[in-house]
C-alpha positions as CSV (number, residue, x, y, z in Angstrom):
1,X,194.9,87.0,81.9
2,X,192.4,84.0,82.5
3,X,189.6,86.9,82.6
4,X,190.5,88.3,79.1
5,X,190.4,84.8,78.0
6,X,187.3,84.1,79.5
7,X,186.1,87.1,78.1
8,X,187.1,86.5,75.1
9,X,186.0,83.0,74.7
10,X,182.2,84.5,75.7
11,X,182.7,86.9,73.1
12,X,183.6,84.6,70.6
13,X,180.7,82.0,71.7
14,X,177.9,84.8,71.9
15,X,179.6,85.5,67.9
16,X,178.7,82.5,67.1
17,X,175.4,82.3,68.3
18,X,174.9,85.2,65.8
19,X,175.1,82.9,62.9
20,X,173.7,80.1,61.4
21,X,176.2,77.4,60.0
22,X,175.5,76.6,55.7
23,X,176.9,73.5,56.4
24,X,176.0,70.3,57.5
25,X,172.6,69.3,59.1
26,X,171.1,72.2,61.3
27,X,169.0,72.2,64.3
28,X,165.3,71.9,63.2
29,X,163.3,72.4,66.5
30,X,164.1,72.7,70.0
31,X,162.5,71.7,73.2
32,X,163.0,72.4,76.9
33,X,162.1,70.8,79.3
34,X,162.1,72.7,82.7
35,X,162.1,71.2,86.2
36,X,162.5,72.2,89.9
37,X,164.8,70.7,92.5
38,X,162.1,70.9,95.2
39,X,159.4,69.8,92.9
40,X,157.5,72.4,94.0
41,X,157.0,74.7,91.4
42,X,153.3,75.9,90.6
43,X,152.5,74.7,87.0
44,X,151.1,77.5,85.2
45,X,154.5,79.8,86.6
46,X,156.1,76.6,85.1
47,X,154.8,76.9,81.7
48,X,155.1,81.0,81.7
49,X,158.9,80.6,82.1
50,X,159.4,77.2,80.2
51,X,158.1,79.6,77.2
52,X,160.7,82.4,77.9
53,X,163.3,79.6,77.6
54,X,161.9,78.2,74.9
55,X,162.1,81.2,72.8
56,X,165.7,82.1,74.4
57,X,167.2,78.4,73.5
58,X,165.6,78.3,70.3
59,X,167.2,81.3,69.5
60,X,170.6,79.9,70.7
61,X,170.6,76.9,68.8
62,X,167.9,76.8,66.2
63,X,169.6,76.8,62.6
64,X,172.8,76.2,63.7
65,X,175.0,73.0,62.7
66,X,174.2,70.7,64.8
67,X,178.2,68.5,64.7
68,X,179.2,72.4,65.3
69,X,177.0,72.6,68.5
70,X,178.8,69.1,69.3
71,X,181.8,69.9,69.5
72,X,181.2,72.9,71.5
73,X,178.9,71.7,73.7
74,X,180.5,72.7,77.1
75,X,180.7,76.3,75.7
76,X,177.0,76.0,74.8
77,X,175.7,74.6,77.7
78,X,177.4,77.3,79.8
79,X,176.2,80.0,77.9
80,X,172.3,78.9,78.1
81,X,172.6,78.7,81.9
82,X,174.0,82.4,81.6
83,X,171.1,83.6,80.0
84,X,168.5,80.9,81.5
85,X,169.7,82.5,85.1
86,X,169.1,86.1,83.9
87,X,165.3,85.6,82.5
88,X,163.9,83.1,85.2
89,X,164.9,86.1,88.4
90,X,163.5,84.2,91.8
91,X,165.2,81.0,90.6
92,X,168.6,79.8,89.6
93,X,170.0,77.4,87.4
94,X,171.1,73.8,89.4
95,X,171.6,72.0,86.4
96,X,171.3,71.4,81.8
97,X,171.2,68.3,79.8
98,X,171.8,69.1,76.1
99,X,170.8,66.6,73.9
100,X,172.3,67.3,70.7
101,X,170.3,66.8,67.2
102,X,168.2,68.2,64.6
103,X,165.7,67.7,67.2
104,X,167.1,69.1,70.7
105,X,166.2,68.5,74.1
106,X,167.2,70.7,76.4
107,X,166.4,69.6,80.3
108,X,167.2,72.4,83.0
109,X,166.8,71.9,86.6
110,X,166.0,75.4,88.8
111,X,165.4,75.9,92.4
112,X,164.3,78.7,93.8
113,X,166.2,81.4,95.5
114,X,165.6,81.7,99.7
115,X,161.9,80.7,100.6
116,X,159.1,79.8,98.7
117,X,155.2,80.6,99.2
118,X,153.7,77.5,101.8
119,X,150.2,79.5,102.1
120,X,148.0,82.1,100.9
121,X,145.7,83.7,102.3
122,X,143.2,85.2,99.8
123,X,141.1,88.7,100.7
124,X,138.2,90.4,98.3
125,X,137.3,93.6,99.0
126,X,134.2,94.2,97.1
127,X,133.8,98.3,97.6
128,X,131.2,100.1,99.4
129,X,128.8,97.4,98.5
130,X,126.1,96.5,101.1
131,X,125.9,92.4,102.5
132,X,123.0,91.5,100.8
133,X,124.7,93.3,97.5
134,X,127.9,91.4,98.2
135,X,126.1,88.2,99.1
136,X,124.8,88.5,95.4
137,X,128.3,89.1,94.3
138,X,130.2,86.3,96.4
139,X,127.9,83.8,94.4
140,X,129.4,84.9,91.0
141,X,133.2,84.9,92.3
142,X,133.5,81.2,92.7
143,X,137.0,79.3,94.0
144,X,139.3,82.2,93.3
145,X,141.4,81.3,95.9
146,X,141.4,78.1,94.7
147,X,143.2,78.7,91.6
148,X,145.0,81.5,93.4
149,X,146.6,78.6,95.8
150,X,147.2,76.6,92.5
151,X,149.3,79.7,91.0
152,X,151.1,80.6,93.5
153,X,152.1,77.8,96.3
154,X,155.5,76.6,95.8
155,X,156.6,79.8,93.9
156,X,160.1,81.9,94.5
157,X,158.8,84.4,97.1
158,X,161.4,86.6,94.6
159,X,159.4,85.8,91.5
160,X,156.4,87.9,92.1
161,X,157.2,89.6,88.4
162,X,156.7,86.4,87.0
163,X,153.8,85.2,88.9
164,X,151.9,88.6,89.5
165,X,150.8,88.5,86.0
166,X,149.7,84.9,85.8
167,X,147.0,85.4,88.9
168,X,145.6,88.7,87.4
169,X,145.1,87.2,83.9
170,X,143.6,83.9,85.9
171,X,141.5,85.9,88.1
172,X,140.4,87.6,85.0
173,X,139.7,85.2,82.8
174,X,137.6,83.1,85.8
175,X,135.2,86.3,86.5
176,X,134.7,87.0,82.7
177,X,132.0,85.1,82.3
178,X,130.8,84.9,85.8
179,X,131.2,88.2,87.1
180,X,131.5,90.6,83.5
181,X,129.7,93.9,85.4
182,X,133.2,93.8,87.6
183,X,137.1,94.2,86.8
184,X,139.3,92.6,89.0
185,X,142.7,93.9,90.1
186,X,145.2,91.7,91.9
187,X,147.9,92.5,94.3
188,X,150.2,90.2,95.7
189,X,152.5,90.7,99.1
190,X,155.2,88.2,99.2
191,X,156.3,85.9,102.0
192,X,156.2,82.1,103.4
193,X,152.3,83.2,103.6
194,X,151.6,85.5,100.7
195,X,148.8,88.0,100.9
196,X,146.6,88.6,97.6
197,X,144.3,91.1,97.6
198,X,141.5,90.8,94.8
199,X,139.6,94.3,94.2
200,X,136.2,94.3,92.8
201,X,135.7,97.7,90.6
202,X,132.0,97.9,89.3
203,X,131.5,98.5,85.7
204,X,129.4,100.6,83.8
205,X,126.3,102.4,85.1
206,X,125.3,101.9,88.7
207,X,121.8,101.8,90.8
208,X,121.7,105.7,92.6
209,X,118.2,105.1,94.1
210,X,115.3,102.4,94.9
211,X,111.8,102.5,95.8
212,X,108.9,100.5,96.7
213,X,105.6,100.1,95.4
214,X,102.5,98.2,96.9
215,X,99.5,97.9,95.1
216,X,96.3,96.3,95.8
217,X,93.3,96.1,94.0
218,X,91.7,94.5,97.2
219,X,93.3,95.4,100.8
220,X,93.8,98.4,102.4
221,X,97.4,99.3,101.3
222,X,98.0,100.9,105.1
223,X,97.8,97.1,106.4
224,X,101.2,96.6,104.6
225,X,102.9,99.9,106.1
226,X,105.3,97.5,108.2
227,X,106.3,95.3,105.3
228,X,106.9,98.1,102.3
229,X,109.3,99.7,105.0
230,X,111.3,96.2,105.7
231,X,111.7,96.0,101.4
232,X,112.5,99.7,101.6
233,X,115.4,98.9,103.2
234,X,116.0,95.5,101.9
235,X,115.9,97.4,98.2
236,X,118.2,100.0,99.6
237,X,121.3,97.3,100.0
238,X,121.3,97.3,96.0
239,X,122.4,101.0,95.4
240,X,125.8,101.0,94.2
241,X,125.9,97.8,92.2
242,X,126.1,97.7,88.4
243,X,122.9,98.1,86.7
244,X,123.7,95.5,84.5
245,X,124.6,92.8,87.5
246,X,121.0,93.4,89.0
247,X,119.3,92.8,85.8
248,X,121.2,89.5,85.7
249,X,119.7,88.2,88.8
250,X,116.4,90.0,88.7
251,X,114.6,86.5,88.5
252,X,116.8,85.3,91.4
253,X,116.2,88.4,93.5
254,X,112.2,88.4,93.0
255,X,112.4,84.4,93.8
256,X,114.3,84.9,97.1
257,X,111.9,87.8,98.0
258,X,108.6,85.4,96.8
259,X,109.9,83.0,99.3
260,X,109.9,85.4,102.0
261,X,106.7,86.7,101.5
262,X,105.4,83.0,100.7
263,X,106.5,82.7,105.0
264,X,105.3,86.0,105.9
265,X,102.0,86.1,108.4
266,X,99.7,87.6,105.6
267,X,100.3,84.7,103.6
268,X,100.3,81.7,105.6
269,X,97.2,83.1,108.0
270,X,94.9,85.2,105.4
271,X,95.3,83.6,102.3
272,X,97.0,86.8,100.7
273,X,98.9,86.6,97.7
274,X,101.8,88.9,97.1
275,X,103.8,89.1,93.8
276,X,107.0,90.6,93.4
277,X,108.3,92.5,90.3
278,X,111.5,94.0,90.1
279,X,112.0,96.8,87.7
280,X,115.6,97.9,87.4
281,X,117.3,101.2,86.1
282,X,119.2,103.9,87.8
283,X,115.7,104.4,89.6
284,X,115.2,100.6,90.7
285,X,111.6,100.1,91.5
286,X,110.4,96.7,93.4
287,X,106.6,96.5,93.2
288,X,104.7,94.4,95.5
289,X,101.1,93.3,94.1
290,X,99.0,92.4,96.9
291,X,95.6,90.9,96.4
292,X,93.0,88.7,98.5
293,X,91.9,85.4,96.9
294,X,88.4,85.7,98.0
295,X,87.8,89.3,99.3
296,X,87.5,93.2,98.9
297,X,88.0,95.6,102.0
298,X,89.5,99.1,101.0
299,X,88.9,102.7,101.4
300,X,89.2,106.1,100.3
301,X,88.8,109.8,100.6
302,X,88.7,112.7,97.8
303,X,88.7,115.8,97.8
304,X,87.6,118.5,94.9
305,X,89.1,121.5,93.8
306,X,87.1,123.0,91.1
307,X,83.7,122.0,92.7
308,X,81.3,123.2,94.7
309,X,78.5,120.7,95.2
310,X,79.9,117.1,97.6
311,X,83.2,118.5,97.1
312,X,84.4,115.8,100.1
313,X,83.4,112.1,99.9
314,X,84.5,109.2,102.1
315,X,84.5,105.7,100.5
316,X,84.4,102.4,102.0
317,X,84.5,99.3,99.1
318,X,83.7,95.5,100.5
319,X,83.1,92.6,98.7
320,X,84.2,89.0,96.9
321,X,85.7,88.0,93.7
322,X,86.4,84.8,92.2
323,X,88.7,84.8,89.2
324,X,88.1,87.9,87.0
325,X,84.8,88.5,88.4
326,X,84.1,90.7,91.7
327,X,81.4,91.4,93.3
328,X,81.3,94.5,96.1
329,X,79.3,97.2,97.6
330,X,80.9,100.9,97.4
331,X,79.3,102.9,100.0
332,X,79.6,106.5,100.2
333,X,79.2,109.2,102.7
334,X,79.2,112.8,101.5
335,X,79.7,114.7,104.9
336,X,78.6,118.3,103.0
337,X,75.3,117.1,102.4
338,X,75.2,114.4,105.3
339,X,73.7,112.3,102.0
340,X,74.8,108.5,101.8
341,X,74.9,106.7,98.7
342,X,74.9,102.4,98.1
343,X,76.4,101.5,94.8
344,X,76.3,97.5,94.2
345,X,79.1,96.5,91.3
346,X,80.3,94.0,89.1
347,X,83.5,94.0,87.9
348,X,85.0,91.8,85.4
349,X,88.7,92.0,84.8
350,X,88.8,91.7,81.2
351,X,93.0,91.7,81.0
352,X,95.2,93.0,83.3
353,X,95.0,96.5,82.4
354,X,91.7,96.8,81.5
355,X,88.4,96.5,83.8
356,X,84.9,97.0,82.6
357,X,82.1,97.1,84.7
358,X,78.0,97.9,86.1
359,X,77.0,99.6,89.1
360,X,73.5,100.6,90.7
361,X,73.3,103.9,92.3
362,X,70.9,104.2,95.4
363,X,68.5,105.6,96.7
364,X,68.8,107.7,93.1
365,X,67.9,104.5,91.4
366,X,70.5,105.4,88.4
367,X,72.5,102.7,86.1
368,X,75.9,103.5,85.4
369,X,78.4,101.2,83.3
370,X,82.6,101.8,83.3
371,X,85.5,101.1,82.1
372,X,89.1,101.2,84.0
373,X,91.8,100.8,81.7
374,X,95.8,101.3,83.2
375,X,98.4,103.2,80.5
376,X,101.2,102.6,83.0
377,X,102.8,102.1,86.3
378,X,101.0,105.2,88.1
379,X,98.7,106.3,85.0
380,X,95.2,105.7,83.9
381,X,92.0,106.2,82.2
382,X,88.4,106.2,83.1
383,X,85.5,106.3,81.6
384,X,81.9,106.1,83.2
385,X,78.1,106.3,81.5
386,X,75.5,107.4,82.9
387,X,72.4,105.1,81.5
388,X,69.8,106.8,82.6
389,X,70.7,110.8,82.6
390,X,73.0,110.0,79.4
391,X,75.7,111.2,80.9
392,X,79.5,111.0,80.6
393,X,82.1,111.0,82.5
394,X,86.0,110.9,82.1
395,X,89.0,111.1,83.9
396,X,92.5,110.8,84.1
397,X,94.5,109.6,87.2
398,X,97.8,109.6,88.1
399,X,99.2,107.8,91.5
400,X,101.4,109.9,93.1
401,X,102.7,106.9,95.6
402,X,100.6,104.2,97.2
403,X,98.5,106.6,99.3
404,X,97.8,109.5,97.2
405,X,96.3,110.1,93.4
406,X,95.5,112.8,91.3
407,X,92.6,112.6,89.2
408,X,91.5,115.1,86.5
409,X,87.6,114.8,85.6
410,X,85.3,116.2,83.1
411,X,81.5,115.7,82.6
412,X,79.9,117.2,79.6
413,X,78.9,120.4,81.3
414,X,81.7,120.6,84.6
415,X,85.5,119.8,85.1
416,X,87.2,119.6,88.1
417,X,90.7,118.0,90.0
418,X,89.9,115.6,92.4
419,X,92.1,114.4,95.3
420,X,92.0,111.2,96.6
421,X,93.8,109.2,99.5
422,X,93.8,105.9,100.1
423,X,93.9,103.9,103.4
């Protein structure tokens, strides 16, 4: 009998709540106020569920008469612990103040159900991505675990539905202007030490391959074999990360590889400068430009198809330059013919693409003046004049790496594909 009057008396109640009174003054605005026993509880949980009891207690007494909610009050306050208990799962109700008027305050103490969270131990896993490319990546995360301790210390370890949602939209929010090229997912294991686990998923289009590039206008490129195979590998540790992230901290990258080189033996002994560039795609590229401040020393062989007269040639080219001028000595042997040949040039680097220049030919006592102009990364042009026969010749060349080039020539009267390698 006192259960079907208990029933009843909740049926009649939650009929009430179903209505809103006509008469007398009604409830305007309601506010809750929502503490913890232990004083424990993490404030941004806190605020999630003082909103779900917001909306449930406004919906409860908003409207309604507020002498009616008076003289009820026991009924009411009963009632709002029911369904206060039922939405805030992990935690139960300990204890409500109702505060009756067209403005109510509504204060309800919780505590949490069993144990709570006393540490957390934080983990990213950031993939398959190499430690330099996570190194790059750990800059951009910041104090996640931070904020993750702030979320979730103090929390009912049975309230993970409630908090679970909090740290992945925190986690999110932190990295989404720090970190966009990644989406983070968040998992969280329970206990008196909670485990979360952040995952790192790249975004967008990723870097499949990389490759180095040394050029030098003035050194032998072979004196830099050991070097171009250390960046090699260095370059290799960025395959897999987002295009986009490595185009973000291209400058940052080419600075912390400046400051290696800025250390390295060729620099601080032999007055060599080396300038990195960094061009990123899905075929990332890091070219090294490696000149001499004061001299020339490099080499070359060629061979051509197409030709029958000094088909083979060795070149050896030594000299000085001083700004955009350069001053050198190419002498060639031409093992066919057993001939040598002394060519004293000037060079004057007229932009950085473009070279225009003189050069004496001995013993043949001919005057020849050129121009070099690049069209690309591994393309170019040339163009050479005779002065004395009134000749022309022109040529395209294409670098197939750093020790090889094609070059196709034509004269007025002959045409031919030259070989050349470079030492």
């Amino acid at each position: 009998m006192i259960k079907v009057k208990h029933w009843m008396g909740s049926a009649a109640l939650m009929t009430i709540l179903g209505f809103t009174s006509i008469y007398g003054a009604p409830v305007q605005t309601v506010h809750v106020d929502l503490q913890s026993t232990t004083g424990m509880i993490p404030s941004a949980l806190q605020q999630r569920m003082q909103a779900s009891v917001q909306a449930a207690t406004s919906y409860i007494y908003k409207g309604k008469e507020v002498e009616e909610i008076q003289a009820a009050l026991p009924s009411y306050e009963k009632a709002t612990m029911d369904i206060v208990d039922r939405i805030l799962y992990g935690y139960t109700v300990k204890g409500i103040a109702v505060h009756v008027g067209e403005t109510m305050d509504v204060n309800i103490q919780i505590e949490p159900y069993g144990h709570v969270m006393k540490y957390v131990e934080t983990t990213i896993h950031y993939g398959n991505l190499s430690p330099y490319g996570k190194q790059l990546v750990e800059k951009d995360v910041g104090p996640i675990s931070q904020r993750l301790e702030q979320i979730l210390l103090g929390s009912s370890i049975d309230a993970l539905h409630w908090v679970k949602p909090i740290a992945q939209k925190t986690v999110r929010n932190d990295l989404e202007g720090s970190l966009p090229e990644f989406t983070p997912q968040v998992d969280i294991v329970g206990g008196e030490t909670g485990q979360v686990m952040v995952y790192l998923v790249p975004n967008g289009d990723s870097i499949h391959r990389t490759d180095v590039v040394l050029q030098s206008n003035t050194l032998p490129s072979a004196f830099f074999y050991t070097m171009r195979q250390y960046y090699e590998k260095k370059m290799r540790d960025l395959e897999g990360l987002p295009i986009q992230f490595v185009r973000r901290h291209q400058v940052m990258i080419e600075e912390d590889i400046q400051k290696e080189l800025n250390q390295s033996r060729s620099v601080t002994q032999f007055g060599i400068t080396i300038a990195p560039h960094l061009e990123v795609g899905s075929d990332t590229k890091l070219y090294l430009q490696v000149d001499s401040s004061k001299y020339m020393i490099r080499g070359e062989g060629y061979l051509d198809m197409g030709r029958n007269t000094d088909s083979v040639g060795i070149r050896l080219f030594t000299g000085v330059h001083k700004g955009p001028h350069a001053w050198y000595l190419e002498t060639e042997f031409l093992p066919n013919s057993l001939h040598w040949k002394f060519k004293p040039s000037y060079v004057y680097q007229f932009s950085k693409d473009t070279q225009v220049g003189y050069q004496y030919v001995a013993p043949h006592g001919r005057h020849k003046a050129f121009l070099r102009q690049d069209i690309g990364n591994r393309w170019s042009l040339r163009y050479e004049r005779d002065l004395k026969e009134k000749e022309n010749e022109f040529a395209i060349a294409y670098d197939v790496h750093d020790y090889l080039q094609l070059e196709y020539i034509w004269k007025d009267k002959d045409r031919w594909l030259r070989l050349v390698g470079r030492i």
